[in-house]
Each structure stands twice: as C-alpha cells, then as structure tokens.
C-alpha positions in Angstrom: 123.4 113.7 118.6 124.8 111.2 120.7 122.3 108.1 120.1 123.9 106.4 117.7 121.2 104.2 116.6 118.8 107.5 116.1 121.8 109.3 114.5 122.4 106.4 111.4 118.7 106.6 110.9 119.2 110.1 110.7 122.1 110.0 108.2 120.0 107.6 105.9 117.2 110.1 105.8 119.7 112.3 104.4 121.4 110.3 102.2 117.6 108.8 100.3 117.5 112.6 99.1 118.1 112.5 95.8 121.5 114.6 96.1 125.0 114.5 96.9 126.0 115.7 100.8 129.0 117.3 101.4 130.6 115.5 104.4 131.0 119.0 106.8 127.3 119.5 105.6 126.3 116.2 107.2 128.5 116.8 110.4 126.3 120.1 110.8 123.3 118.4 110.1 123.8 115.8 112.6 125.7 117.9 115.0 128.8 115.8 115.1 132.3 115.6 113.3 133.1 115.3 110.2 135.4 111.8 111.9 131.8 111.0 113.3 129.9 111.0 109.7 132.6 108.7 107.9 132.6 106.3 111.3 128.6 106.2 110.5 129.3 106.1 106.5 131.2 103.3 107.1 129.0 101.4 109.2 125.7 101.6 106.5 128.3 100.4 104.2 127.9 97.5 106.6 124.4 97.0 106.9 124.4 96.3 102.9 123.6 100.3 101.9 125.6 100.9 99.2 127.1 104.9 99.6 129.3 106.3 97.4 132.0 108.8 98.2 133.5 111.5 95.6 136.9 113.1 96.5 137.8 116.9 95.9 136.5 120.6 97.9 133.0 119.7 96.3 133.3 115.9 96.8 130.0 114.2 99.2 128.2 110.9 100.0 125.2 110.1 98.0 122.9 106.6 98.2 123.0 105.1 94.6 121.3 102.0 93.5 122.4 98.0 95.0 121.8 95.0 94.5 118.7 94.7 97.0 116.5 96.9 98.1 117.3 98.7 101.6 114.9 99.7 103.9 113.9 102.7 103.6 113.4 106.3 105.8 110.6 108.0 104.9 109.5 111.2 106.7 105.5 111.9 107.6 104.7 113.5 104.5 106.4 110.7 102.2 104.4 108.1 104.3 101.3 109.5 103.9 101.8 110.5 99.8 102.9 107.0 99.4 100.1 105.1 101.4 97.1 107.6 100.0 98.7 106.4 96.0 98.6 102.6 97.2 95.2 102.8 98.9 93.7 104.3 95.4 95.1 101.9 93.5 94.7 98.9 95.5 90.8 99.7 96.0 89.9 99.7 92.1 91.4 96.1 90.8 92.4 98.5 87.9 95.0 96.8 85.1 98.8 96.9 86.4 97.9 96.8 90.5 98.4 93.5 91.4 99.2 91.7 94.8 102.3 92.9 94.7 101.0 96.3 95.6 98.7 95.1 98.0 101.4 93.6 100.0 103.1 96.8 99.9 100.3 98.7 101.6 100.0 96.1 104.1 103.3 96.5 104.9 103.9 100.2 105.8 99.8 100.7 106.8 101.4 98.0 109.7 104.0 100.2 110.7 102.0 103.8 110.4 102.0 105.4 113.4 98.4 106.5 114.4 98.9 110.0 113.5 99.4 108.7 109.9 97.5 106.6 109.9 94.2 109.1 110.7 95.4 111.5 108.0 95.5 108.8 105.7 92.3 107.6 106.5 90.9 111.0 106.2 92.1 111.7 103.0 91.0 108.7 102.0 87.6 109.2 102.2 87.3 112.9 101.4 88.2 111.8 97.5 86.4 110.4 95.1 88.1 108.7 92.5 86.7 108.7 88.8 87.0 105.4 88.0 86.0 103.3 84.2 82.7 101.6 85.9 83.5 98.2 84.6 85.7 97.0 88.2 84.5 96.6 91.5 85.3 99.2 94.3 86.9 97.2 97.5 88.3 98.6 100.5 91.6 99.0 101.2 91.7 98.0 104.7 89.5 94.8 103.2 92.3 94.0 100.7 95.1 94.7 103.2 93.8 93.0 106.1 93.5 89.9 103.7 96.8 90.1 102.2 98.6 90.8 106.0 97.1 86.8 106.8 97.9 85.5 103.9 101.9 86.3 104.3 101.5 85.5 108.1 99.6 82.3 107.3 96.7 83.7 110.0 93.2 82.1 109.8 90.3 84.7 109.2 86.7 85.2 109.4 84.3 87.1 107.1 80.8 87.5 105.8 80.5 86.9 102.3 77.5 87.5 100.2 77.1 85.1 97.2 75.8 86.0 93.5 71.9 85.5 94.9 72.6 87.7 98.0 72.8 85.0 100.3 74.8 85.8 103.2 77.3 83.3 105.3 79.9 83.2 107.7 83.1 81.9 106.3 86.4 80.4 108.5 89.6 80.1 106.1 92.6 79.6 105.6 94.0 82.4 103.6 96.8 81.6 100.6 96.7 84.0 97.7 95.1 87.0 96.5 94.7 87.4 92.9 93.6 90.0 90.2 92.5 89.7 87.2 92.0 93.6 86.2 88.9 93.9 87.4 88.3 92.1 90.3 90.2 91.2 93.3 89.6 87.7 93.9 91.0 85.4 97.8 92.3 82.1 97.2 91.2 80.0 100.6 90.9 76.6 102.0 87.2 76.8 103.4 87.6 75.6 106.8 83.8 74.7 107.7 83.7 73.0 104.3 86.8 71.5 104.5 88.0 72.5 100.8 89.2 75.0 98.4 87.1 77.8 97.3 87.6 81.3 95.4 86.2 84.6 97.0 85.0 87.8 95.5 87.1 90.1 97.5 83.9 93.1 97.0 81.9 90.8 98.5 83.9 90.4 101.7 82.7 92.2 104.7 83.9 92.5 108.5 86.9 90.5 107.9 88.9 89.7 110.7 92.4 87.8 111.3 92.1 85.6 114.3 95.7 85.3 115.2 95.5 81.2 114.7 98.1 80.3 112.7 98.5 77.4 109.8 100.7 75.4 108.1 100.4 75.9 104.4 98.2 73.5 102.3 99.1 72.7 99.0 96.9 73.3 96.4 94.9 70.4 94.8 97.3 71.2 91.6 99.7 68.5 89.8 103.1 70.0 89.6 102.6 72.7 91.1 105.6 74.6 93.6 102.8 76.2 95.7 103.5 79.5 94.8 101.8 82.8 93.4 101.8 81.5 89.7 99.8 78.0 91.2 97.5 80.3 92.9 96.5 81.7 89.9 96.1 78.7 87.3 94.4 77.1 90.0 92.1 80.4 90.1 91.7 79.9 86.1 91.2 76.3 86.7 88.3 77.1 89.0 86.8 79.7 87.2 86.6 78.3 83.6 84.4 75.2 85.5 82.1 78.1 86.5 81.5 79.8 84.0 80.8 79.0 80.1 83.6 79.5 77.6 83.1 81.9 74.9 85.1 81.4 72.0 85.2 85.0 70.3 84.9 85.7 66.4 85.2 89.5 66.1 86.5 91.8 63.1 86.9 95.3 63.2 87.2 98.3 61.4 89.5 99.7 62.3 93.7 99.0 62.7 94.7 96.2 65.2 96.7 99.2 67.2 93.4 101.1 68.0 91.6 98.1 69.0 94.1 96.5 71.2 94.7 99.9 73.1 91.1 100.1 73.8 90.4 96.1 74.5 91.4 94.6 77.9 94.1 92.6 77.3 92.3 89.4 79.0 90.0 89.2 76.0 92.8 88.6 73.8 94.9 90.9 71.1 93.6 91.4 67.7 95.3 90.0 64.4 95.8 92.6 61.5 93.6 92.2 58.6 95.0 94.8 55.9 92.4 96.1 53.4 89.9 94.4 55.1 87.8 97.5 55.8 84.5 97.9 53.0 86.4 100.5 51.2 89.9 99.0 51.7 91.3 100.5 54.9 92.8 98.2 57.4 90.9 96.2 59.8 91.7 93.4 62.2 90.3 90.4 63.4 89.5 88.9 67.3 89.9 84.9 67.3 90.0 84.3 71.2 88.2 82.8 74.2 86.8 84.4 77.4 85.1 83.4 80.8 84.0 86.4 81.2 79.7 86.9 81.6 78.1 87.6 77.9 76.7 90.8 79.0 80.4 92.1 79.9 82.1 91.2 76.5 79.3 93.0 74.7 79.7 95.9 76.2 83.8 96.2 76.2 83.4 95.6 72.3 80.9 97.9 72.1 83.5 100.3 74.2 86.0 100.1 71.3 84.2 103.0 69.5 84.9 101.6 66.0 82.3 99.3 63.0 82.5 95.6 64.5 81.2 92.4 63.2 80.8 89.2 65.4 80.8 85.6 63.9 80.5 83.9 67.0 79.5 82.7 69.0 75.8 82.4 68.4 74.5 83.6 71.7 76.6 86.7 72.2 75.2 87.8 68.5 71.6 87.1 69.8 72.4 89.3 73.4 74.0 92.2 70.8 70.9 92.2 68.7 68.9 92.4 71.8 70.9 95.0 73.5 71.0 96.9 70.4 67.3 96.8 70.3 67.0 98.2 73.8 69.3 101.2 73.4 67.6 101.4 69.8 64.0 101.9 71.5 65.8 103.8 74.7 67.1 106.7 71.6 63.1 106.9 70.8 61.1 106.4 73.9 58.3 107.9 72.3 58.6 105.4 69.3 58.4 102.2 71.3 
C-alpha cells in the first residue's frame, strides 16, 4: 500500500480494535515494512493519537485513552450499529438522550455514505420500538436536520401545528434544542414575528434548512453567556408563563427508594417518612412543583403502583376523584 494517506487510515482502523498488534502483524496487514509501520506509528503520534508501544517477542501497538477524543475509523457495519442506536434513542425524548446525542447523529448521518445511509433507513423503519406511551414519537431525520442548523447557525422553514390544530408556516432562526424527558422541544427566534418562541419538535413537519446563514442572537436573558444552560432556563422561563404551576402534596406508602425509581425525576424526589405507613411501615412524602398538564401528573402517580394520598393541590384531587370515577364505572360498564 503505497498511498500514504489511505494507509494511516488504515493503520487507525487497526489500531481502534480493542487489542494489542504485533508490529510484523501490521506490516502484513498493510503490506509494507515493519520500518514502514513505526514511520506511520510515529506520525499518528503526531496528529494527537496517543499509541502505546510494549517492547519484547510479544511486544505491539495498541490505541489507549488521551486527553481528547480522536476521530474515529469506523467500518460499515460499526456505522450502521451506531447510527440505528442513536436514531432509536433520539426519536423517543426518552430520560438520559439529550442534545448531546442528537448532535451526534447529525454528525456521522452527514458523513454516511448513501449505501449506509439506505440500510440505515431501512432498518429504521422495519422496527418498532416498544416504548412507555407517556413521550412523543419524532423523527430522527426531523430532530437531526434541526440540530445540523442550529450548529451551522442556518435559517429554516417548517410547518407547525399548534395545540388547536392550526397549521402555519414558520421562518427561524434556529439556537437550541432541548429535552425535558419527554419532549423534544426547538428554541428559535421567529423570523416573521420578529421574536422568540419555543417549538414542539413532534409537531414539526417538512423542515428544511435554507442555507442562509445568521449571526447568533442573544437570548432576551439577564446574565446569561448564550449557551446551552441559557437555552434551557430560558425554555423554563417560557414554559412556567404557559402553563399553571402545581405545587404537589403527595405521600406514599411505600419507601422513598420505590417511589423515586418509578417517579420521573422532573416531578421532584420524595422525602422519607419512617413509620408513616397505617400499620407502621415506611412511607414517604412528595413536597414539589410541576408545569406539567394535571391530567399527566395524575396519571405518573397513579403509575407508581403503591397507596397514595394527595393534599394538594385542590384541583388535581378533584381530576383524581373524577378519573377514579371513570375507570370505576369503565371496571362495571354494565353498572353505570
């Protein structure tokens, strides 16, 4: 192999295996001399990848961990395992996938070659993940195509259908995505109303990146450095003006540890209550707030699959008494 460029890219491939490689074993590999492979060592030592070399008959060069991360070589197969995992992930805002993951995807999606690209499509959507119900299914391509202009600062257009259905042509500027969980939500500066707005990312269709670029606005935000931590605040910010706070009141049954494992962490973490229980066991008590819709808080405590009592607020114990009345007369149709 006498390209040199093709033959380092080579010689990483081999070295990101997870093993050592005995120098004569790379010269075979790569069809050159053993001279040859510690010339090309010695010049990825250069580019910042950090190789290792062990002496003796059954000394090698492996890759071990540095101080950045180095690009990587990944062969088809890796490519395709690796964007099938970050497409699933990315299109359930599921707990733990966050932007971060999103920009990922965009990242080697941009670089697939088509070939890939078609098999990762086409595994894609001959699975059907079993998700918990309680997030919103987006597309990948939706979420990645978003994320892609938000790095490049690229304006975009979409169609976005509000709460009521209504459906509008949108022009933005793109800054941040953010997750809370269980939604996906676009941070933008509305260009045809000239100011900020929020964006369900599920209820983003056709969107499209119109190769204008942008200089960065700030956020309408005191103090803030105009990075991903303003973006969400500001996303709080907006939010908690939407939607009514409800300060919870909750006690349970049952020990703090199986409520909090079975409680989204955005609705707060439950206090120990020892002996609280009716015949002494331990219980534990929820003292938090939420700006999530009534309807969804019910049913996440209902979820938790252990006695509950709420003390407030006053109308999520009327919608529980309600529900409860429903699923009571639902259990005995013929009752009703």
């Amino acid at each position: 192999m006498t390209d040199t460029p093709a033959r380092l890219l080579k010689l990483l491939s081999l070295l990101q295996t997870p093993r050592e490689w005995p120098g004569g074993e790379l010269a075979e590999r790569l069809d050159v001399s053993p001279r040859t492979v510690r010339r090309d060592i010695d010049r990825l030592r250069e580019l910042g990848y950090p190789v290792e070399a062990s002496r003796g008959s059954l000394g090698g060069y492996r890759l071990v961990a540095g101080a950045a991360m180095p690009p990587l070589e990944l062969d088809d197969e890796e490519a395709v395992a690796i964007a099938v995992g970050l497409r699933a992930g990315a299109g359930h805002a599921i707990e733990g996938v966050d932007e971060a993951s999103v920009r990922a995807l965009a990242k080697l999606e941009q670089v697939l070659p088509s070939r890939l690209r078609h098999r990762v499509s086409a595994l894609q959507n001959a699975t059907v993940p079993l998700t918990r119900g309680d997030g919103a299914t987006i597309d990948p391509r939706t979420l990645t195509t978003l994320a892609s202009a938000a790095t490049g600062q690229e304006a975009l257009r979409f169609s976005y259908r509000s709460g009521d259905g209504t459906e509008t042509k949108r022009q933005v500027e793109p800054y941040r995505l953010v997750s809370t969980g269980r939604r996906w939500y676009l941070v933008a500066y509305d260009l045809l109303r000239a100011d900020w707005r929020t964006f369900r990312v599920d209820r983003v269709s056709e969107p499209f990146a119109t190769g204008a670029r942008f200089a960065a606005r700030p956020l309408p935000m005191e103090g803030g450095e105009g990075g991903a931590g303003d973006a969400a605040r500001y996303f709080a910010r907006s939010m908690a003006g939407r939607q009514p706070e409800l300060r919870l009141d909750v006690r349970f049954r049952a020990p703090a540890e199986f409520v909090a494992a079975r409680l989204p962490p955005t609705l707060g973490v439950p206090e120990p209550e020892p002996g609280s229980g009716p015949a002494g066991e331990d219980g534990c008590r929820l003292r938090s707030s939420s700006t999530d819709s009534l309807e969804w808080v019910a049913l996440r405590l209902a979820l938790v699959d252990c006695e509950f009592a709420v003390q407030g607020p006053p109308q999520l114990v009327a919608y529980l008494e309600s529900l409860g009345a429903r699923l009571s007369r639902a259990a005995s149709p013929g009752k009703g």
